[in-house]
C-alpha angles and dihedrals in degrees: 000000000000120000120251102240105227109227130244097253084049090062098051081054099061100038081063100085092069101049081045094048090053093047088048084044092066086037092054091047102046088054090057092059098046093051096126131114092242101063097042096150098052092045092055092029088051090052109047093049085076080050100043087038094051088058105037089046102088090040137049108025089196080058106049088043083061095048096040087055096040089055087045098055085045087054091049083052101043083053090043088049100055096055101040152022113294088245095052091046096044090056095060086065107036093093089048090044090046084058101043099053093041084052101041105030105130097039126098094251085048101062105043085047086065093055091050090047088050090047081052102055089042084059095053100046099261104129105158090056091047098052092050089049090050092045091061089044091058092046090047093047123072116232097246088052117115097236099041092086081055098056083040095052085034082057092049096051090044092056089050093062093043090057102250105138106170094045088055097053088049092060097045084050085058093049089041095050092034128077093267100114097161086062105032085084093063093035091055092048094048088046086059091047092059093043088057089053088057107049096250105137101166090046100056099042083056091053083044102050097038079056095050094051092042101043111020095169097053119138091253097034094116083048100048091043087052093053091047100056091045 
């Protein structure tokens, strides 16, 4: 039997699963990096762009140039962010990101760039900015979209550190009240947290006790329990 000669396009096909292995590889690690409770919506944003990238890779070329971008100029920042403060690293890839996102902005990679770029400028202080950059990710998402409980928790914790108490809590009820359960757990304990700001005792032993019923293992779980039965 004769073998079958492999073309020359299905070469380049199958050449593709290292250059996206290497692209998953600075997603991966990047997640890694970003695993605290504080940058949820990088972490599960991070996470599912290898996702997102491993099916879009054999299909829409428009589509794996965004994301390919999108990894590099996380990679740039991962090495900038080692060596120096968020803000200053963010900065070395503000004017890339700026681009990017002006050039990408209704594809996929774009739009989920904008919700990592958001993610950046709430990890170097700058809430205002945040907050802007989060609210064009929620009006570019759909609300059935994976990431679009992410941009709506990300929100949350940007107008907390504006300042903006009340418009926070409004946007942990909606993820509260909305199909997000990864992140219901963290919505009802800040919830509480901002009850407790305000003075509002009843209230955030309710948002307490409804998380640790519904989430007993949560990170904070000893703490909360603790607080509770105070």
């Amino acid at each position: 039997m004769s073998q079958k000669r492999i073309s020359r396009a299905r070469k380049r096909d199958l050449e593709k699963p290292d250059e996206f292995i290497s692209i998953t590889a600075t997603v991966i690690q990047t997640l890694n990096q970003y695993r605290t409770p504080l940058t949820i919506g990088l972490v599960v944003v991070v996470a599912s762009l290898a996702v997102f990238s491993a099916v879009r890779f054999f299909g829409n070329r428009a589509e794996n140039r965004a994301f390919e971008r999108l990894s590099a100029t996380l990679e740039t920042y991962q090495e900038a962010v080692r060596e120096t403060t968020p803000r200053q690293a963010l900065e070395q890839v503000k004017s890339s990101f700026e681009d990017f996102l002006a050039e990408d902005a209704r594809r996929e990679g774009g739009r989920l760039g904008r919700l990592v770029y958001a993610d950046l400028n709430y990890r170097a202080g700058l809430y205002d900015v945040a907050v802007a950059h989060y609210e064009q990710a929620l009006e570019a998402l759909p609300p059935d979209h994976f990431a679009y409980g992410n941009a709506l928790s990300g929100l949350g914790y940007a107008l907390i550190g504006a300042g903006k108490d009340e418009a926070a809590a409004e946007c942990f009820q909606n993820i509260v009240n909305s199909s997000h359960p990864q992140l219901k757990a963290d919505a009802l304990f800040q919830l509480g947290r901002i009850y407790g700001k305000q003075g509002e005792a009843a209230k955030q032993k309710e948002a307490y006790q409804r998380l640790l019923e519904e989430a007993p293992t949560y990170i904070y779980a000893d703490l909360i329990r603790q607080k509770v039965d105070s």
